[in-house]
CHARMM-style PDB file with segment names, atoms N, HN, CA, C and O in Angstrom:
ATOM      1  N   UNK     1      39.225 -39.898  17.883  1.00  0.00      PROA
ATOM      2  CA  UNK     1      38.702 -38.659  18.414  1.00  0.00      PROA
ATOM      3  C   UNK     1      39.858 -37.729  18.717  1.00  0.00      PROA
ATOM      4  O   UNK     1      40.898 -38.232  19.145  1.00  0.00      PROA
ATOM      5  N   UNK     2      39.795 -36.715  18.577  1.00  0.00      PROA
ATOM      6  HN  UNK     2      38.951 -36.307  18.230  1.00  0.00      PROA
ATOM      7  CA  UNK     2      40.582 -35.072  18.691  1.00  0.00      PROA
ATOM      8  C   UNK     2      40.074 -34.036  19.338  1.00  0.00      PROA
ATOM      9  O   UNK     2      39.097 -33.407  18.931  1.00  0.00      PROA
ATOM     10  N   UNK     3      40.897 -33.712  20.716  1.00  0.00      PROA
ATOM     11  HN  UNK     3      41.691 -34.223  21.046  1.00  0.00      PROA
ATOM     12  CA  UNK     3      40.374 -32.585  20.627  1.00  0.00      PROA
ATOM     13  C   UNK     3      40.330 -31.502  20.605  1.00  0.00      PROA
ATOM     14  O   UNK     3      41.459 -31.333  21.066  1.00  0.00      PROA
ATOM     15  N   UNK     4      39.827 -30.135  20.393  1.00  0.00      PROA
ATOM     16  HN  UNK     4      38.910 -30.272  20.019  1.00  0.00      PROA
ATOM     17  CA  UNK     4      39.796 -29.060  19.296  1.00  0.00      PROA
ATOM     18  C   UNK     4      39.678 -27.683  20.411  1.00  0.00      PROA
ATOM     19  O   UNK     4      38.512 -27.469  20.742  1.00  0.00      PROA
ATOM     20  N   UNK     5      40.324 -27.087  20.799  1.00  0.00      PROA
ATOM     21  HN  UNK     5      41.271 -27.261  20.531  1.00  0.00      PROA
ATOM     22  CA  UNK     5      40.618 -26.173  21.448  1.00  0.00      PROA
ATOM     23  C   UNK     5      40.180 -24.965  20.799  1.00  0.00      PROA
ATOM     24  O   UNK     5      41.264 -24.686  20.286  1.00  0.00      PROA
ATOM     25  N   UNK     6      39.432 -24.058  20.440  1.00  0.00      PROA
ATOM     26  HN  UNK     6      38.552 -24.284  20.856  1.00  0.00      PROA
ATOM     27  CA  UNK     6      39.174 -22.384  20.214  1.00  0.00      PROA
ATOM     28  C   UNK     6      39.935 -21.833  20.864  1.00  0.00      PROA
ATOM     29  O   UNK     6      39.646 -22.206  22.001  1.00  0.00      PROA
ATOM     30  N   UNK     7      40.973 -20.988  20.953  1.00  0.00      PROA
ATOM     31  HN  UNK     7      41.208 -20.685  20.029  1.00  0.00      PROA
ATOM     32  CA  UNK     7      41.855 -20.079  21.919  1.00  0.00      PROA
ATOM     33  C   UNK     7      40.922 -18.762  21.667  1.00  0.00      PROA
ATOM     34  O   UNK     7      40.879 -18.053  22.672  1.00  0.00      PROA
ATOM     35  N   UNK     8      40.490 -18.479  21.035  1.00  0.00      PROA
ATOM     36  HN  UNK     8      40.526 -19.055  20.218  1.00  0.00      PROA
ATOM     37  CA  UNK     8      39.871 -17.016  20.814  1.00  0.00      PROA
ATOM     38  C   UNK     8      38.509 -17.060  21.804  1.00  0.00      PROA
ATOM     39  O   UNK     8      38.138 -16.025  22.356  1.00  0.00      PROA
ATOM     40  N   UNK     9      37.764 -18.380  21.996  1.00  0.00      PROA
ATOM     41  HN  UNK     9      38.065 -19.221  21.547  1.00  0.00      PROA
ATOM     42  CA  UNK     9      37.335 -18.066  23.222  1.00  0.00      PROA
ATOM     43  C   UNK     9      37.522 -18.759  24.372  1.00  0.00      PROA
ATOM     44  O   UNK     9      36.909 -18.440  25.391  1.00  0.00      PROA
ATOM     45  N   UNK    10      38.390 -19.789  24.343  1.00  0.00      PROA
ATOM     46  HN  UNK    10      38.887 -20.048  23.515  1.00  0.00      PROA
ATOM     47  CA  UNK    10      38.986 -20.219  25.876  1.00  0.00      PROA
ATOM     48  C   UNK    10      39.625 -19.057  26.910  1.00  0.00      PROA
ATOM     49  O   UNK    10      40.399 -18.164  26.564  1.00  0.00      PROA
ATOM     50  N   UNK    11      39.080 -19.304  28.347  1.00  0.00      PROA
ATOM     51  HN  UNK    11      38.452 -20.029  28.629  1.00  0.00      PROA
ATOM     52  CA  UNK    11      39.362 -18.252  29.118  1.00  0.00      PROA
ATOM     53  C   UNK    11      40.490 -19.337  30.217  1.00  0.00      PROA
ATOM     54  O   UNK    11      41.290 -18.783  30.971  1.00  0.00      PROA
ATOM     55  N   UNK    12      40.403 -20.641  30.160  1.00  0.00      PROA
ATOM     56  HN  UNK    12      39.753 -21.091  29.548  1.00  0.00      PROA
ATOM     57  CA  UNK    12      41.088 -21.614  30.998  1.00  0.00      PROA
ATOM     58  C   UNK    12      40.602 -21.782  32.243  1.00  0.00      PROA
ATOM     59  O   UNK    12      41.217 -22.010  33.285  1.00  0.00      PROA
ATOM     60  N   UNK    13      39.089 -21.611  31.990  1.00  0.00      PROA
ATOM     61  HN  UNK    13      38.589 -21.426  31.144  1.00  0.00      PROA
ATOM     62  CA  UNK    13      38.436 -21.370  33.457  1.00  0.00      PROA
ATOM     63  C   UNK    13      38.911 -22.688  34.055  1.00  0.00      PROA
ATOM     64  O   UNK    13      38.841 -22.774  35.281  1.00  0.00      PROA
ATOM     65  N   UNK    14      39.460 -23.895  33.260  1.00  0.00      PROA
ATOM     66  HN  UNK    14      39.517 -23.825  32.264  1.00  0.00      PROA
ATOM     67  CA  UNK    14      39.842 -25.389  34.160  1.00  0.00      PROA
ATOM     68  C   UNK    14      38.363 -26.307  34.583  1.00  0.00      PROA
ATOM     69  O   UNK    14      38.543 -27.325  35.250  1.00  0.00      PROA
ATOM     70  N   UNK    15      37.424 -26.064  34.327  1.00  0.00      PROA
ATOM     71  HN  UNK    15      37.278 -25.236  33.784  1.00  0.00      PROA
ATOM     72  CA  UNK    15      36.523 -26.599  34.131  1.00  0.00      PROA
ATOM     73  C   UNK    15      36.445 -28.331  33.305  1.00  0.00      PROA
ATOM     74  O   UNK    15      35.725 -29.316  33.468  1.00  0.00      PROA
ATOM     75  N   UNK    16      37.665 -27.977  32.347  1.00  0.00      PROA
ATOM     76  HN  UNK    16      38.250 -27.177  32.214  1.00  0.00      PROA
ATOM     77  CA  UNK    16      38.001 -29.390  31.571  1.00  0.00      PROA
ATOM     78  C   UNK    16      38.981 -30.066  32.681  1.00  0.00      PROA
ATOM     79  O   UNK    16      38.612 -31.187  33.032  1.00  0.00      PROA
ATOM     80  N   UNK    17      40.323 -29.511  33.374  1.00  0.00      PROA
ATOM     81  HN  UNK    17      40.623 -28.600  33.089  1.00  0.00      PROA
ATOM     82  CA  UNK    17      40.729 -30.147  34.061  1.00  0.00      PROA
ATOM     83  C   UNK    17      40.271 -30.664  35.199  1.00  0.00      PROA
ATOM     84  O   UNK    17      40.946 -31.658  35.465  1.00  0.00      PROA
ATOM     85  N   UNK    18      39.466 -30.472  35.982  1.00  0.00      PROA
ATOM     86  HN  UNK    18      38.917 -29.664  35.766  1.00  0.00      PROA
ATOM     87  CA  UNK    18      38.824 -30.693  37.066  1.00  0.00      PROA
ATOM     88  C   UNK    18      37.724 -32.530  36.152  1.00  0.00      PROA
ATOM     89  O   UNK    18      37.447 -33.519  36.830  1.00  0.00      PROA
ATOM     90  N   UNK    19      37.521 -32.447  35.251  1.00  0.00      PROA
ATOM     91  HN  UNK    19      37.746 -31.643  34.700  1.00  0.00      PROA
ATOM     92  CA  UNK    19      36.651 -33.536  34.759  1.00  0.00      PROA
ATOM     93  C   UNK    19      37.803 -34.570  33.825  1.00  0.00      PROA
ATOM     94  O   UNK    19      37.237 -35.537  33.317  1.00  0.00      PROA
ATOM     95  N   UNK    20      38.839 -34.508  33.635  1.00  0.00      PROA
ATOM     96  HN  UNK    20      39.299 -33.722  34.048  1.00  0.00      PROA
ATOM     97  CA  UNK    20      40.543 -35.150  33.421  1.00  0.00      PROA
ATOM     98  C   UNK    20      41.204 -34.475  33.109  1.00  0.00      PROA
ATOM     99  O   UNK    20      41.351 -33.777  32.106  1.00  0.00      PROA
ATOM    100  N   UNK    21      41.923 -34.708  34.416  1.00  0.00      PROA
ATOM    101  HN  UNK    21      41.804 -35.276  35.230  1.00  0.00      PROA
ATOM    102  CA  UNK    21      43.301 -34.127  34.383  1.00  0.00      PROA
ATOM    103  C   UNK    21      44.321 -34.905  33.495  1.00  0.00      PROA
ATOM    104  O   UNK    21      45.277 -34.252  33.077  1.00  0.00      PROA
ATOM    105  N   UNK    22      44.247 -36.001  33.213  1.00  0.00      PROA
ATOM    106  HN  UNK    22      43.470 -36.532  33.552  1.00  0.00      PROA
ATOM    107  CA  UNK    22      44.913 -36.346  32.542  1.00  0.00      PROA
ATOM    108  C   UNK    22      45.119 -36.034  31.040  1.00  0.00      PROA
ATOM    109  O   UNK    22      46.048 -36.518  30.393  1.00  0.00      PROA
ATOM    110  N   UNK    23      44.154 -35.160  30.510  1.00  0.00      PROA
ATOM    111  HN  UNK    23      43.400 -34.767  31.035  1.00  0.00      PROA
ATOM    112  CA  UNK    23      44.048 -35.062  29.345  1.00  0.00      PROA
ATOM    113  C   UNK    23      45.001 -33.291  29.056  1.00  0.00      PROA
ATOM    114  O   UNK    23      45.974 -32.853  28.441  1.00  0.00      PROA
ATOM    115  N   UNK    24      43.628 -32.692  30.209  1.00  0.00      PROA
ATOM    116  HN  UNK    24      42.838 -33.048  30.708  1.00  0.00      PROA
ATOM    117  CA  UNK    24      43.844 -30.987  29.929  1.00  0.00      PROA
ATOM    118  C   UNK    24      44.739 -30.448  31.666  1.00  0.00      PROA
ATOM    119  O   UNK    24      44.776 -31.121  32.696  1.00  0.00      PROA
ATOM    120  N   UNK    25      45.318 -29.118  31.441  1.00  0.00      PROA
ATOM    121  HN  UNK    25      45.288 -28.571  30.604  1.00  0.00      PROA
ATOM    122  CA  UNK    25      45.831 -28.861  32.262  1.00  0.00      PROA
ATOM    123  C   UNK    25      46.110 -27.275  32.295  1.00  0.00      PROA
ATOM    124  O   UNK    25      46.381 -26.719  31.231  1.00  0.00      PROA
ATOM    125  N   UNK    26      46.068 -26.754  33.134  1.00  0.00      PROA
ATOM    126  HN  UNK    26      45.848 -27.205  33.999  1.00  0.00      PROA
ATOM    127  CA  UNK    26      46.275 -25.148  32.874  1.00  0.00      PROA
ATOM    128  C   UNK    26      47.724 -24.399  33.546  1.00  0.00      PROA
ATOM    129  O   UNK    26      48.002 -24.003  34.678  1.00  0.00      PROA
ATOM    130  N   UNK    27      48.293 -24.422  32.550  1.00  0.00      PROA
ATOM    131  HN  UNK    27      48.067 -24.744  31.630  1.00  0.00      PROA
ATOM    132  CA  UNK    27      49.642 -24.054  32.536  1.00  0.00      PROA
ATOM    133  C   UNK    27      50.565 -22.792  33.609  1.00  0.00      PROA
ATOM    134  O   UNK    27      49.916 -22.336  34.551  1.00  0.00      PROA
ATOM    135  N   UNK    28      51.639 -22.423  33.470  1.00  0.00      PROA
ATOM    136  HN  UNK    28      52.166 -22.793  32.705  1.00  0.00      PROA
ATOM    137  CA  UNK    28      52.022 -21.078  34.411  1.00  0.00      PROA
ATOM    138  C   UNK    28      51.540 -20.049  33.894  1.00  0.00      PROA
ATOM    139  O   UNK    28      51.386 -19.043  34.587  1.00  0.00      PROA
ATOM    140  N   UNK    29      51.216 -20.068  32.644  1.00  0.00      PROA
ATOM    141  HN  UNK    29      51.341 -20.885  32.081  1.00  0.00      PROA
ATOM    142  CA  UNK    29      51.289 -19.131  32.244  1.00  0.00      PROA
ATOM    143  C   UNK    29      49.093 -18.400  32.169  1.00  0.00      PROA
ATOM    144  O   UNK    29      48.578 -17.465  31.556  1.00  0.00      PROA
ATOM    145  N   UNK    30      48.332 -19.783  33.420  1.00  0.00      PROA
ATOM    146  HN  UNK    30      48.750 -20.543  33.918  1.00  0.00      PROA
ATOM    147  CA  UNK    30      47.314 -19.806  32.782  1.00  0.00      PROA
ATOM    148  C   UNK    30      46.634 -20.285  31.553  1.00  0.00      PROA
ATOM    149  O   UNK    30      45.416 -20.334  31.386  1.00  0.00      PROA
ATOM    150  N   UNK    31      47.440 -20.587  30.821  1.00  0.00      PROA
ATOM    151  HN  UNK    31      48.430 -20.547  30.957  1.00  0.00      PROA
ATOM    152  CA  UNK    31      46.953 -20.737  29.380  1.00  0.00      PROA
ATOM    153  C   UNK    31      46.531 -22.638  29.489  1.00  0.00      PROA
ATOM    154  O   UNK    31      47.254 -23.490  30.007  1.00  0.00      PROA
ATOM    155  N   UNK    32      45.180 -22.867  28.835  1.00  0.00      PROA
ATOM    156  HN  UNK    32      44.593 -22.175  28.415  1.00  0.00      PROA
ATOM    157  CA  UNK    32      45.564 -24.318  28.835  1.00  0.00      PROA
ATOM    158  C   UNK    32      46.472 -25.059  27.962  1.00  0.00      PROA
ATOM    159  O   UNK    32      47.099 -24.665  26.979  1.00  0.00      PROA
ATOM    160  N   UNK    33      46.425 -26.080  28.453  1.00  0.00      PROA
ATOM    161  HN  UNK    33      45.915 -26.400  29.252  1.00  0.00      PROA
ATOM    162  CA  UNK    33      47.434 -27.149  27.610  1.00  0.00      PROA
ATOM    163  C   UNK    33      46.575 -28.633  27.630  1.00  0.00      PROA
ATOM    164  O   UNK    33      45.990 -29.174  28.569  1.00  0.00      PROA
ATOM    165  N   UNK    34      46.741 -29.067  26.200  1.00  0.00      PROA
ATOM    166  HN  UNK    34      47.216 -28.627  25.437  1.00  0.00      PROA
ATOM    167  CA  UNK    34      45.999 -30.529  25.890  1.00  0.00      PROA
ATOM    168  C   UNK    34      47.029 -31.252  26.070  1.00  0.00      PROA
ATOM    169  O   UNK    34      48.070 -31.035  25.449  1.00  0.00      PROA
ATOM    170  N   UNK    35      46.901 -32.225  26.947  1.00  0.00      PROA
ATOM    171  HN  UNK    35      46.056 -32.401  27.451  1.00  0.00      PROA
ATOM    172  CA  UNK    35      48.278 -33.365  27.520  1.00  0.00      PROA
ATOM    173  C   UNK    35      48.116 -34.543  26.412  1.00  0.00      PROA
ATOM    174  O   UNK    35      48.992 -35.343  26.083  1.00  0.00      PROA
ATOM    175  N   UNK    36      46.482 -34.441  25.799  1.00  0.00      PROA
ATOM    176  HN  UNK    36      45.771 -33.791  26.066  1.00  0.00      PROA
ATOM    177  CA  UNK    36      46.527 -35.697  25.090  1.00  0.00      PROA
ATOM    178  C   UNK    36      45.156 -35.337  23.703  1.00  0.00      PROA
ATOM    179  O   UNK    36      43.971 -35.670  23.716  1.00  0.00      PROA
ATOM    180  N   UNK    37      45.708 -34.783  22.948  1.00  0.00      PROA
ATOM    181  HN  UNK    37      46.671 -34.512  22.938  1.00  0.00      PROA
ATOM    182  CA  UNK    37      45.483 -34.264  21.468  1.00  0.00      PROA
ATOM    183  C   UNK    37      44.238 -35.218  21.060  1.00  0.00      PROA
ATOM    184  O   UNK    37      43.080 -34.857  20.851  1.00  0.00      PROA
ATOM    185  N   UNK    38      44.945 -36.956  20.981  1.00  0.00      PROA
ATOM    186  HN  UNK    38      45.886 -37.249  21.150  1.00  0.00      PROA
ATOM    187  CA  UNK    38      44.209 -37.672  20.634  1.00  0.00      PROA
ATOM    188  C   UNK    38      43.942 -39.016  22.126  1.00  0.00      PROA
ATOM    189  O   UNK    38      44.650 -39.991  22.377  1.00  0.00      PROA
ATOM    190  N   UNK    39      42.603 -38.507  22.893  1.00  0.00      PROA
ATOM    191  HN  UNK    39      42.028 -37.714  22.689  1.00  0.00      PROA
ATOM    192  CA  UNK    39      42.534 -39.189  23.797  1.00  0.00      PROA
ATOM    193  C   UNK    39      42.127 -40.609  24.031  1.00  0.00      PROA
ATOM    194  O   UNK    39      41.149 -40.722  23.292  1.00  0.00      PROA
ATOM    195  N   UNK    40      42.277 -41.576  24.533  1.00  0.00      PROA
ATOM    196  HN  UNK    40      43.071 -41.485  25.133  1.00  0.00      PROA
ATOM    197  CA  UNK    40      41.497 -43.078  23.939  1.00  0.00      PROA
ATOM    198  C   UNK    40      40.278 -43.459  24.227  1.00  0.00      PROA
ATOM    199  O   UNK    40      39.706 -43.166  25.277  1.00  0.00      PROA
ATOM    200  N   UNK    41      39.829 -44.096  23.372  1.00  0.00      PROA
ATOM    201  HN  UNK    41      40.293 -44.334  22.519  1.00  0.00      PROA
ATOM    202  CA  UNK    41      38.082 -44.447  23.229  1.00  0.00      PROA
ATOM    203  C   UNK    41      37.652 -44.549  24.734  1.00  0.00      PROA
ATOM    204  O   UNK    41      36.521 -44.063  24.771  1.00  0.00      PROA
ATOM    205  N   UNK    42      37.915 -44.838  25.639  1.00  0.00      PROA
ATOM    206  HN  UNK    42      38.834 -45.233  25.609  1.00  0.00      PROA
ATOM    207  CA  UNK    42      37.528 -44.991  26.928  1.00  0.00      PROA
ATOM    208  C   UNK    42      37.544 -43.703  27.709  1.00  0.00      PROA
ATOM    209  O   UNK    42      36.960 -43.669  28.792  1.00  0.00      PROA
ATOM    210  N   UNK    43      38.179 -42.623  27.235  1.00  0.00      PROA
ATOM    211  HN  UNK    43      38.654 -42.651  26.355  1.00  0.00      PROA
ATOM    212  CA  UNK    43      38.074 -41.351  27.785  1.00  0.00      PROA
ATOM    213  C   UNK    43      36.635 -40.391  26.893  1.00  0.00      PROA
ATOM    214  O   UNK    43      36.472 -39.176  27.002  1.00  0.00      PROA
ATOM    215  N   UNK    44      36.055 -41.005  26.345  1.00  0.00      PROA
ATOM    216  HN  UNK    44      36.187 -41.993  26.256  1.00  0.00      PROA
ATOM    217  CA  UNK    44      35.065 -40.986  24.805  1.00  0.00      PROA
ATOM    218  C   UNK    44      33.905 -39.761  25.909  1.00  0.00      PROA
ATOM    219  O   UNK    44      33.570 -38.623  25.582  1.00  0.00      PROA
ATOM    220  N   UNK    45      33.492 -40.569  27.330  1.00  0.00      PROA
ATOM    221  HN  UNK    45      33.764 -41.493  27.596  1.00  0.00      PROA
ATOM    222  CA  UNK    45      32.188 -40.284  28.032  1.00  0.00      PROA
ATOM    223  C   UNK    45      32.661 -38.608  28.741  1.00  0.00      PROA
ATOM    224  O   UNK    45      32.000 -37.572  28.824  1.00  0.00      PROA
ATOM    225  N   UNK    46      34.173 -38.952  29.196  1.00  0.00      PROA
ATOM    226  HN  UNK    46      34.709 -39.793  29.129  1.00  0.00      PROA
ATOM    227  CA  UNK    46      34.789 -37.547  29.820  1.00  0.00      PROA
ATOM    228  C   UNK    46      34.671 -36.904  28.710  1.00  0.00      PROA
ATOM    229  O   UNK    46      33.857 -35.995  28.874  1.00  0.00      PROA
ATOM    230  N   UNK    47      35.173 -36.929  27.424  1.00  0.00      PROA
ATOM    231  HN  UNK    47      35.834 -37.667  27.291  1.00  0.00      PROA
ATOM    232  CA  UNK    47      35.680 -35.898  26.825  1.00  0.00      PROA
ATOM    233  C   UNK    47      34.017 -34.821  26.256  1.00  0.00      PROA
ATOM    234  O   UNK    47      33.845 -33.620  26.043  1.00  0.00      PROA
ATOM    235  N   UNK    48      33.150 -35.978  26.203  1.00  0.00      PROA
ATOM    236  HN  UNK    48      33.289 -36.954  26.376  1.00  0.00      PROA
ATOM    237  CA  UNK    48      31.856 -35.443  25.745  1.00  0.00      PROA
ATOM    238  C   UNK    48      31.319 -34.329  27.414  1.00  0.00      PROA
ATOM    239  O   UNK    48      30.495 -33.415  27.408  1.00  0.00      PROA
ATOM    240  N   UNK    49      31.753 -34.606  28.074  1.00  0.00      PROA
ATOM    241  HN  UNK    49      32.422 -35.348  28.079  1.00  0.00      PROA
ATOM    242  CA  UNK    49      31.351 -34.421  29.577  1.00  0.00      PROA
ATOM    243  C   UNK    49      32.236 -32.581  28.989  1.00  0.00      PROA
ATOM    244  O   UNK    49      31.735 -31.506  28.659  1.00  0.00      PROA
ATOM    245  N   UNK    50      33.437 -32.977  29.097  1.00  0.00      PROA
ATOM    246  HN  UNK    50      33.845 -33.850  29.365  1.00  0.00      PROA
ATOM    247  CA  UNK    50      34.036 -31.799  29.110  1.00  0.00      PROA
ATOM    248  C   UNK    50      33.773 -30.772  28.088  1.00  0.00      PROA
ATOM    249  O   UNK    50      34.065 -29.595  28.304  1.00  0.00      PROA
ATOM    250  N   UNK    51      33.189 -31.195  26.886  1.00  0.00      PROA
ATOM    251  HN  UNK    51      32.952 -32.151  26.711  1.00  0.00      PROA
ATOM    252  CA  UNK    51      33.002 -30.510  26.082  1.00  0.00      PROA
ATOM    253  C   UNK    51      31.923 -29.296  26.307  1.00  0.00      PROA
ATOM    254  O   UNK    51      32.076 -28.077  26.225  1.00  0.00      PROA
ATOM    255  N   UNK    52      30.471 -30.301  26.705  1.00  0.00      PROA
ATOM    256  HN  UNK    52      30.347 -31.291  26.772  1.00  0.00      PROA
ATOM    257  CA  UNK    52      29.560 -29.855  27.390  1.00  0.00      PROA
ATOM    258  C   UNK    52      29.420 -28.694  28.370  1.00  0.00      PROA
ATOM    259  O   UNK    52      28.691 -27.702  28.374  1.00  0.00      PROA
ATOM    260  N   UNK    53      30.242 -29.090  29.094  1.00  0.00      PROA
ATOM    261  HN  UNK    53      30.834 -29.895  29.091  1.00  0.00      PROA
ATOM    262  CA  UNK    53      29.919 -27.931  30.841  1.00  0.00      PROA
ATOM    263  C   UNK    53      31.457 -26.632  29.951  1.00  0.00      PROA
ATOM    264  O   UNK    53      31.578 -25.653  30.688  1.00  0.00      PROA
ATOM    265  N   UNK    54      32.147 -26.569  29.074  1.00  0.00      PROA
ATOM    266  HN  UNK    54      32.049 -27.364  28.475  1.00  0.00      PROA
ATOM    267  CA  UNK    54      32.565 -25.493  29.019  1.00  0.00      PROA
ATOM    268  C   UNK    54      32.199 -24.453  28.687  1.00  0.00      PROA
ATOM    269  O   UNK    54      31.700 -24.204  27.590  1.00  0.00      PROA
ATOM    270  N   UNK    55      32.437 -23.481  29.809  1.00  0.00      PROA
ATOM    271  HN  UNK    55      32.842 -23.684  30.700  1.00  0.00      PROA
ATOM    272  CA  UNK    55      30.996 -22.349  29.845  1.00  0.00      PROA
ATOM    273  C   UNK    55      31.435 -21.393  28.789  1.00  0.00      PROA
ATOM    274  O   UNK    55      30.814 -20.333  28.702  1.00  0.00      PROA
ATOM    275  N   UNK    56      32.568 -21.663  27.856  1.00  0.00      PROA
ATOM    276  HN  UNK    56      33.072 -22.524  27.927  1.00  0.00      PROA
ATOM    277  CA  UNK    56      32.623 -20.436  27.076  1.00  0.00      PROA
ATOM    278  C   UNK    56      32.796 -21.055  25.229  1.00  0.00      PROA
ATOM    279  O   UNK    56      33.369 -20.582  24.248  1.00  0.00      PROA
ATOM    280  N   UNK    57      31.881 -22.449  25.490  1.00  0.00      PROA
ATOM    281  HN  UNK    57      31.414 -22.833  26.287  1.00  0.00      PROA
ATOM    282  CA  UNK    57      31.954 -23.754  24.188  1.00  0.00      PROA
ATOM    283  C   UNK    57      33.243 -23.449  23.135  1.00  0.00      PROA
ATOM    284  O   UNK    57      33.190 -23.299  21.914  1.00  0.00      PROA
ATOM    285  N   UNK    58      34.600 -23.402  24.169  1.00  0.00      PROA
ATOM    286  HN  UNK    58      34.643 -23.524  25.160  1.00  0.00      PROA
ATOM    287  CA  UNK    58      35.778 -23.673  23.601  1.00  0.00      PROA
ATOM    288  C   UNK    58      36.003 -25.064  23.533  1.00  0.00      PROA
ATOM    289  O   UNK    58      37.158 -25.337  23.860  1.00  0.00      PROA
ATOM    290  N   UNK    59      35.387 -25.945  23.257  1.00  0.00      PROA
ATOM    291  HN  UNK    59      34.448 -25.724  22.992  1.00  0.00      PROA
ATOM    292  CA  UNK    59      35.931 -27.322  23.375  1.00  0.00      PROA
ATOM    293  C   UNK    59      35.187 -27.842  22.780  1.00  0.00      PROA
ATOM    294  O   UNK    59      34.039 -27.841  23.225  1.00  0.00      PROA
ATOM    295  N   UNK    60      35.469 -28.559  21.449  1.00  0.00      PROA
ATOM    296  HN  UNK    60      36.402 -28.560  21.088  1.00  0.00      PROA
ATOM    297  CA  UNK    60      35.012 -29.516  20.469  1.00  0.00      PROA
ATOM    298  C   UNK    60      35.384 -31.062  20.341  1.00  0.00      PROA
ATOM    299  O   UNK    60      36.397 -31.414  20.946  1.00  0.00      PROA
ATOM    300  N   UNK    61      34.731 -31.949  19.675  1.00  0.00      PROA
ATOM    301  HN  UNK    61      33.908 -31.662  19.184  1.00  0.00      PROA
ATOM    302  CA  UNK    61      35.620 -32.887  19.507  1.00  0.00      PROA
ATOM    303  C   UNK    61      35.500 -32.953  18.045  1.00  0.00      PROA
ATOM    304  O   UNK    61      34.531 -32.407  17.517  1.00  0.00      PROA
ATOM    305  N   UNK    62      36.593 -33.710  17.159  1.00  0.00      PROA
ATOM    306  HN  UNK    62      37.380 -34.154  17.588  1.00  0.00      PROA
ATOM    307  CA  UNK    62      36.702 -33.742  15.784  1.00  0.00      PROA
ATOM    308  C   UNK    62      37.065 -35.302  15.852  1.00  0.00      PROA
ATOM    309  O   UNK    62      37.863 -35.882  16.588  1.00  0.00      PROA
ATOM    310  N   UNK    63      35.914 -35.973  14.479  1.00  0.00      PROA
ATOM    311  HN  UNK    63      35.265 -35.502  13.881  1.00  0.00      PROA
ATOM    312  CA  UNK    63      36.555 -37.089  14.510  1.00  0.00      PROA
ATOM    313  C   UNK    63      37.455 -37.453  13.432  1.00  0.00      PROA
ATOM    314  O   UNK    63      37.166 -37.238  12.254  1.00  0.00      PROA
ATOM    315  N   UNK    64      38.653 -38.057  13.842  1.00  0.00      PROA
ATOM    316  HN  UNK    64      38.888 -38.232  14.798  1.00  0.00      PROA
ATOM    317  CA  UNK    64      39.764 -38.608  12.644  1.00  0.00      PROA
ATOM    318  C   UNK    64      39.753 -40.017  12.119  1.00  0.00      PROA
ATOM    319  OT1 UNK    64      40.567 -40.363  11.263  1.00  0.00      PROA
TER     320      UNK     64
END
């Protein structure tokens, strides 16, 4: 699993970080940042979680 960031409509509301931080994180600059591109099968339930509640459906998953 991968996951797939839209910048054209991510606003970094942090909505993904607040549901793992370990993965996503919102930078100085505001901007997010993916800490972990390809996250492990056990992060499978968050990442679907996070995908979901992002209120501006910048967040996909792609499978490899």
């Amino acid at each position: 699993m991968r996951i797939v960031v839209d910048r054209d409509l991510c606003e970094s509301n942090a909505k993904c970080v607040e549901i793992e931080p370990s993965v996503f994180r919102i930078d100085e600059d505001d901007v997010l940042q993916v800490l972990q591109e390809h996250p492990p099968e056990e992060l499978r339930a968050k990442m679907e979680l996070a995908v979901q509640k992002c209120p501006k459906a910048a967040l996909s998953l792609a499978e490899d």
